[in-house]
Steps between C-alpha positions, in 0.01 A plus 500: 500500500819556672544579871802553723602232762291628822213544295443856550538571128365410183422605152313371236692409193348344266140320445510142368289429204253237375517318179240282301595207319314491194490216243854426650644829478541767744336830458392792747209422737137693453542820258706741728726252570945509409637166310811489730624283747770590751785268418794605701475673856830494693724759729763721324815653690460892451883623392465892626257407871476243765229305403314281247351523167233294349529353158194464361443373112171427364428331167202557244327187432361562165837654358755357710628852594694576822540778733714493786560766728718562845258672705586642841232387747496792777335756247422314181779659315637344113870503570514284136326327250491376146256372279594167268271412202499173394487162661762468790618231636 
């Protein structure tokens, strides 16, 4: 969730997720449930608008796949992203 400085705005960005640890390893919780963990979360400059970005990146627990994405909070929009298969470091 993101909100402006007074308070009077906000939007809903992303929902966290839950992961089991099973027999040491992580895996997705119950059977609806997304292997990923957020890993990064920060503030990005936008080049082209007065404001920030988010940087987002998310990483697959059973494949070690990443995505990462600059998302810009006010409407939800993908200004960029990338998907990396392997294991990242």
């Amino acid at each position: 969730m993101v909100w402006d400085s007074a308070g009077t705005w906000r939007q809903e960005i992303f929902r966290p997720t839950v992961l089991a640890s099973i027999g040491g390893r992580l895996d997705a919780f119950g059977p609806i449930g997304r292997p990923v963990y957020w890993r990064r979360l920060q503030p990005i400059s936008d080049i082209a608008y007065a404001r920030d970005n988010i940087w987002m990146e998310q990483v697959n627990v059973r494949d070690g796949r990443v995505v990462w994405g600059i998302i810009q909070p006010a409407g939800n929009v993908v200004v960029a992203a990338a998907e990396v298969e392997g294991v990242c470091g």
